[in-house]
Phi, psi and omega in degrees: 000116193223109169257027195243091182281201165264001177258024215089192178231151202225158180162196190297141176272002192264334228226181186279158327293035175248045174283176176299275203296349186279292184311348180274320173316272209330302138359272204308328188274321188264357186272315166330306194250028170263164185306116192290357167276110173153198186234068186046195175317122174271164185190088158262194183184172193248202190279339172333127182322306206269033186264349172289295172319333175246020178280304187311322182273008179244330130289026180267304201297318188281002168252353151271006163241019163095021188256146181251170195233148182233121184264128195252334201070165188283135178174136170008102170316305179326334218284325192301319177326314189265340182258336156288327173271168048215005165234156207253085180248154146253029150152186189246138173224152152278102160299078185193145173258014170064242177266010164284151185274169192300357169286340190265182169192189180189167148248147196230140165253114187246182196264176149303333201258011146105021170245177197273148194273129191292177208286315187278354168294321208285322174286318178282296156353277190317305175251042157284297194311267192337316157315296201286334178312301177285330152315334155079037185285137151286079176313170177246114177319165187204099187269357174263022152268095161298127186267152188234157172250161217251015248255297195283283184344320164309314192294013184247315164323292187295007193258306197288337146325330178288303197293006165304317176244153170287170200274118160096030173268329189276345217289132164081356178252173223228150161219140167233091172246135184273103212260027160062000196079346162270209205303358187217048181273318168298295197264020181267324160308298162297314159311328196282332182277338190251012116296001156084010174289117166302120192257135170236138203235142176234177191015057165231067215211039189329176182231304219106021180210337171285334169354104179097333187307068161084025171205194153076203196275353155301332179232078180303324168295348164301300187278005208257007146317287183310343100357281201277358186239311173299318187076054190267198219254318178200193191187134166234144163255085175323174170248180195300315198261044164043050152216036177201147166225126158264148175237151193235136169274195200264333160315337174107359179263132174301105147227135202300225155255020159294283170326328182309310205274303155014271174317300200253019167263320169291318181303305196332296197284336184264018151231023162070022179242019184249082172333094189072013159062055211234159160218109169282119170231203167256204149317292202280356172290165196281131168328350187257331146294340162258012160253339154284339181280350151284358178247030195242346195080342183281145180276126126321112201199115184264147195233209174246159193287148202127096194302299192329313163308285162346305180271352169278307163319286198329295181313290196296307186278005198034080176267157162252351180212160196180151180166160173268178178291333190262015165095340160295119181214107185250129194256089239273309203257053202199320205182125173308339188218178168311127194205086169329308195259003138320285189321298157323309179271340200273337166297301209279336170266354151312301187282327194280344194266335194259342186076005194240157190254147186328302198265013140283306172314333182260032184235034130249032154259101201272124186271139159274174198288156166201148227243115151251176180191125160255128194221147158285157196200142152313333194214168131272102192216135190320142180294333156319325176234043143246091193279334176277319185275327179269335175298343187288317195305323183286339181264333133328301185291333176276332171287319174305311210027277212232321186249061158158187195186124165277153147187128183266102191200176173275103186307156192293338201227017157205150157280100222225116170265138185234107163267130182234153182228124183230108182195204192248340169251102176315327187284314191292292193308315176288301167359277203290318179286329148317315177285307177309319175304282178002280214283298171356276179315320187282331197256356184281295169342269162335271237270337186280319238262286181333314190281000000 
């Protein structure tokens, strides 16, 4: 029984755990062993239908273990991070399945000090959970703990947001953005206007069921239309709970976060602020970035996939900036984690200080192509023990050699195999990364059949 991903824990919003009575045991086990100093629990969530439902049941367990709950209401997961370190909590949860759709949902955890809780808190959690889980534990309701709502607290987040950029820096310029139907349909609009930016905003109409829907930074093409037909100044596109951003240059061309990390890793070191000259990126980021950031001098320091990997490197090499391909971006002397909409103003004051439009910053990063493929599999069982699959992987990495890179691995929150491929012919690399799904998949098959 392993409810712990790499994000927190994730699944059917329908199905076990996020049943009533599992999620409230969640409540209970993490308000239980935390440090009883502070003034109890932070709790947002993103627009999902089943996220009221499962705020009640996770303050039915943490006001039965004598912890009171402070309701935020939907809003940026970064946003909790950030109101938890700058505030006296002893911790935090988030409601959000991120960039999943709205049938899925999850919980996410923080410390008092707004950062993600490491693998062995985490561990210890699960097996509290599992006990009382097996055990068949009964909470008792516990009406003498009032929950407070959280209302002035957003209104600080956003302040601090304002206070990123000067006033009136955004004046005259055009933005466009795709708040995903989620978590940041309110206040990303709102900042951006109380920056004097003409904002043209799309998906921003939650149902409780579009979250995600055919938008936000899984799908960028969507604002980067809204771009090229307004003639905006950039585009940006969230995820569902805002704590990864893609950006559109003013042309209507999509640059994920590689380029992100690219752009503001270079202003950094040519104006003498890019802490040990360090860039944290991940596995997955493109070869073509870590080869302009070596001929750029920049140190390179690869991480596992995951912003908590990220912010664990970021810490050891000491580093300030660090983030994935996938719009996770984190500004170490800002936040601990990852923050869409941080992310987004610490850009825009780049371009605004420098004068130049996004796809001028970005044209000395040439990416090679690169291939992902995700396929569902039965089982995740270690690539160590798919002796064919791997024997395949090594005779690619010997072909590739220098101009080009495999990586194979599992996703954390779905049974998911994700082959990524990098090389100078796109038509060649998907071949090839497809014959890896291929043999994987045939031999994933074999060994669940075997046990």
């Amino acid at each position: 029984m392993k409810f712990f991903g790499t994000d927190g824990i994730r699944g059917k919003s329908n199905e076990f755990p996020f049943d009533n009575n599992t999620v409230s045991l969640i409540g209970y086990v993490l308000a239980e062993t935390l440090d009883k100093k502070g003034n109890g629990i932070l709790i947002g969530r993103d627009t999902r239908e089943s996220g009221k439902r499962i705020l009640k049941a996770l303050q039915y367990g943490i006001n039965a273990a004598g912890i009171k709950v402070t309701d935020l209401g939907v809003l940026p997961t970064p946003a909790v991070a950030y109101l938890l370190k700058n505030n006296n909590y002893q911790a935090g949860i988030v409601i959000s399945a991120s960039h999943n759709p709205y049938l899925d949902n999850g919980i996410k955890f923080f410390s008092s000090k707004g950062k993600k809780l490491p693998d062995k808190v985490e561990a210890k959690l699960e097996k509290h959970l599992v006990k009382y889980i097996e055990e068949k534990r009964v909470l008792s309701k516990n009406s003498k703990i009032k929950n407070v709502s959280g209302k002035n607290l957003v209104k600080q987040y956003e302040k601090f947001l304002i206070s990123l950029m000067p006033k009136d820096a955004l004046k005259g310029k055009t933005i466009a953005i795709d708040c995903a139907n989620g978590a940041s349909y309110k206040i990303a609009p709102e900042v951006l206007k109380k920056l004097k930016a003409n904002v043209v905003v799309i998906n921003n109409k939650p149902t409780g069921k579009n979250i995600n829907l055919n938008c936000g930074a899984l799908h960028p093409e969507t604002v980067a239309k809204v771009v090229k037909a307004k003639k905006t100044f950039c585009g940006f596109a969230f995820d569902g709970d805002a704590d990864r951003v893609i950006s559109v240059d003013d042309k209507g061309i999509v640059r994920d976060g590689d380029y992100f990390l690219g752009v503001v890793s270079k202003y950094l070191k040519d104006n003498n602020k890019l802490k040990n000259n360090t860039l944290v990126i991940t596995v997955m980021a493109n070869l073509g970035l870590i080869k302009a950031a070596k001929q750029e001098k920049i140190k390179v320091v690869t991480s596992k996939v995951g912003d908590r990997y990220v912010y664990e490197d970021l810490i050891k090499h000491k580093s300030i900036i660090g983030g994935e391909q996938s719009g996770h971006i984190i500004f170490k002397q800002l936040l601990d984690t990852g923050d869409g909409l941080i992310s987004a103003l610490q850009l825009l004051n780049i371009l605004t200080k420098e004068n130049k439009p996004l796809s001028r910053m970005c044209g000395w990063i040439k990416k090679y192509p690169q291939v992902l493929i995700n396929e569902k599999v039965l089982e995740k069982i270690p690539l160590e023990k798919l002796p064919q699959t791997t024997k395949l992987i090594k005779q690619i990495e010997k072909k590739l050699g220098d101009n080009g890179r495999i990586l194979v691995r599992y996703s954390g929150t779905e049974k998911l195999l994700r082959v990524m491929l990098e090389g100078q012919d796109k038509k060649e690399i998907k071949k090839i990364a497809q014959d890896v799904i291929n043999v994987a998949k045939k031999e994933i098959e074999k060994t669940v059949k075997e046990k």
